[in-house]
Structure formats: structure tokens, C-alpha cells
C-alpha positions as CSV (number, residue, x, y, z in Angstrom):
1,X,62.6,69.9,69.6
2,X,60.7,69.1,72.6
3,X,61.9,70.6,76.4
4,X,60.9,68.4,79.4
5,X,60.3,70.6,82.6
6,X,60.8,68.2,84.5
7,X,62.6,69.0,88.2
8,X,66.2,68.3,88.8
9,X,66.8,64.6,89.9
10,X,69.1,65.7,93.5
11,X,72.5,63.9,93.9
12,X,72.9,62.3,90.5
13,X,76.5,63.5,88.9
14,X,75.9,66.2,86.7
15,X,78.3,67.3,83.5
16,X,80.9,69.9,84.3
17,X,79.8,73.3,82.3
18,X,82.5,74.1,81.5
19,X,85.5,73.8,77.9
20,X,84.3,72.3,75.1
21,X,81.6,70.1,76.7
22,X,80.1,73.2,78.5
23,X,79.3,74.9,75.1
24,X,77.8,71.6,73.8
25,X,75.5,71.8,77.3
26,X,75.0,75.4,76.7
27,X,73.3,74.8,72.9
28,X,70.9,72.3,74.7
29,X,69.6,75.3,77.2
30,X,68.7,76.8,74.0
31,X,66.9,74.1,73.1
32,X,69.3,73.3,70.1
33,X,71.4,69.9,69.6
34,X,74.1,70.4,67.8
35,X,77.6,69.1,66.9
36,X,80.7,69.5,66.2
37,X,81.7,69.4,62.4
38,X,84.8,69.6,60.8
39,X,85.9,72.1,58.8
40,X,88.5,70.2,56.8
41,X,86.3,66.9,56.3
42,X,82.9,67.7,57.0
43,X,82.5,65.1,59.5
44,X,80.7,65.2,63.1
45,X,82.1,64.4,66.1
46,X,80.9,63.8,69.1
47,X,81.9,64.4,72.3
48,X,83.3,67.3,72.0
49,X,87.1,67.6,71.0
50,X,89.9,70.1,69.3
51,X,91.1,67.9,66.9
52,X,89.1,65.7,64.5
53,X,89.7,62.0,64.9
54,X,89.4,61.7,61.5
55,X,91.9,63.8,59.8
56,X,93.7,65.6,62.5
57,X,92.2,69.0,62.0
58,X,91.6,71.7,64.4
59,X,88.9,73.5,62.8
60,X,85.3,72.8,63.3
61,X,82.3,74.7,63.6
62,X,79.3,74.0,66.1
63,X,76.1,72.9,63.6
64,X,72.6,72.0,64.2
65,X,71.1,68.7,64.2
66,X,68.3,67.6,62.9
67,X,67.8,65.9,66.5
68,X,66.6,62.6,64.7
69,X,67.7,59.1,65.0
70,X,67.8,55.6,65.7
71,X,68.8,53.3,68.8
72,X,71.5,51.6,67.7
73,X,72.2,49.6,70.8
74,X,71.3,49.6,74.9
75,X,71.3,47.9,78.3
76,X,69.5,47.5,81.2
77,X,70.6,48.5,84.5
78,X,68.9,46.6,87.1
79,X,71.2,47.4,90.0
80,X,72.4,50.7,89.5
81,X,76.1,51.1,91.0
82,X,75.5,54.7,92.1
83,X,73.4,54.9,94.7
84,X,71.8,58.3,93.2
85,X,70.1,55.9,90.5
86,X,68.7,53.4,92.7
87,X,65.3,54.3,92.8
88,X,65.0,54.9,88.8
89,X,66.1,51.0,88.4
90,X,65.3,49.2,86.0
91,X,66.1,51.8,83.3
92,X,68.0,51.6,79.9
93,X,70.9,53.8,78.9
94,X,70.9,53.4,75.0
95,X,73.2,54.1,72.4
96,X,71.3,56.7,69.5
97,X,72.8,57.2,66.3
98,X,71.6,60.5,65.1
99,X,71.1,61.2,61.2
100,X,74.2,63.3,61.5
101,X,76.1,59.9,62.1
102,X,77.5,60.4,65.3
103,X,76.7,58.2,68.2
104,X,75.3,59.6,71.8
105,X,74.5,58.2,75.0
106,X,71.5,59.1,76.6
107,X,68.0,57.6,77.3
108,X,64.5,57.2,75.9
109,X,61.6,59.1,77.7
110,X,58.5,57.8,76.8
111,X,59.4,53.8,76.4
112,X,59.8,51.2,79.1
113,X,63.3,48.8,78.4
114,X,61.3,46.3,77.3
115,X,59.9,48.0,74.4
116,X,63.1,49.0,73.1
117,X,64.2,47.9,69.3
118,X,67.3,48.3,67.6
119,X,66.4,50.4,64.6
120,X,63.9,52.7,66.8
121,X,63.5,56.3,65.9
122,X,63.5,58.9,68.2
123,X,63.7,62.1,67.7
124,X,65.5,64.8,70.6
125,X,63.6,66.0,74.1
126,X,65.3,67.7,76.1
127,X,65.1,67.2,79.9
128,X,66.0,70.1,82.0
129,X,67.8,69.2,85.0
130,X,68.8,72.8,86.8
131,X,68.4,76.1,85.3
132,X,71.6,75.8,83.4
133,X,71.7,72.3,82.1
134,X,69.1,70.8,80.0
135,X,70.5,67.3,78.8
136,X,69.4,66.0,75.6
137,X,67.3,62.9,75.9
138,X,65.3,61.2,72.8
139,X,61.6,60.3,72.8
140,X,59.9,57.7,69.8
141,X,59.3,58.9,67.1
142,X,57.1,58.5,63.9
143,X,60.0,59.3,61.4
């Protein structure tokens, strides 16, 4: 799992740090992606919840992903409705369905919206935004 250095982008919302989705953000500082799985069906979830959507339960354990996947689906903002975004316009938020079977939001690194494919693999790069908050982005990938 790759980290990006890259500086914090000023002004753009960040996640709160905080409950459930805090400890998600706090495995990505450590360079790890991992999700929740539940203890009574074995399934992943994500975003992070107490009860699984599945079958109720409220145990789970955090595990570790093998940060590999697929775009499954995106779109192309070309007039971004926060002005924070304005000057990265146009980029693609896409959909990546990780081998794990659970579906994130995020973005692609290294690949202009245009050369986006449904089917894509990527693979997990994290992109630190502050000292505390490394958000998990996705870069191609040869597997």
C-alpha cells in the first residue's frame, strides 16, 4: 500500500475523526485499509456501522484489506458545487468495489476521467491530507 505525501488541499470538508468513522480514518494513518467484518456472518461493511445490515448483529471486528479492486462505476464533475473543488474540475469521483466486496467512494490518482473503464483495477494509495488523516485513494493497477 502506497502513501501519497502530498500537502493538504486547504478548505475542502474533511471527515470528522471521530466514532466509528474516526477508527476507519485512523487505520488509514497507518497505512492499512481495512473493514469492518461481521462476526456473525462474515460479511464486510462499509461505512462504518454497529449493526450489520445483513443480519442484525453487533459484533464485528476491524480486518485488513487486501486494498485491491475494480471501478465499478463513476462521474464526472465538471462544475463542482463546492467552491473548495473548483479548481480540481474536471475530476471523477468513482465507485471501487474492493475484493473484499464492499463498495467505496473515492478517486483514482494516476488516470485522467477519460481513461476510466468499468472493470479497472486499482489497487489502494493513500493520500495524506493533514498529519492525522490520510484518506484512501486507489491508483491502476496491473492485477
Amino acid at each position: 500500500m502506497n502513501m501519497d505525501a502530498a500537502s493538504a488541499d486547504r478548505g475542502k470538508p474533511l471527515p470528522a475523526l471521530e466514532g466509528l468513522a474516526g477508527e476507519f480514518y485512523r487505520w488509514g494513518a497507518q497505512g492499512e485499509l481495512r473493514f469492518q467484518r461481521c462476526s456473525g456472518c462474515g460479511r464486510y461493511r462499509h461505512v462504518p456501522r454497529e449493526l450489520c445490515a445483513h443480519c442484525g448483529s453487533p459484533k464485528w471486528v476491524w480486518e485488513g484489506s487486501s486494498g485491491r479492486g475494480k471501478v465499478f462505476s463513476w462521474t464526472v464533475v465538471e462544475r463542482p458545487l463546492h467552491p473548495a473543488f473548483a479548481g480540481d474540475a474536471p475530476y471523477a469521483p468513482v465507485i471501487v468495489e474492493l475484493d473484499e466486496g464492499v463498495r467505496m467512494l473515492s478517486r483514482v490518482l494516476d488516470c485522467a476521467p477519460d481513461e476510466l473503464s468499468i472493470g479497472m483495477a486499482v489497487e489502494v494509495a493513500f493520500s495524506r491530507v493533514t498529519d492525522e488523516l490520510y484518506l484512501p485513494c486507489f491508483r491502476r493497477s496491473e492485477v
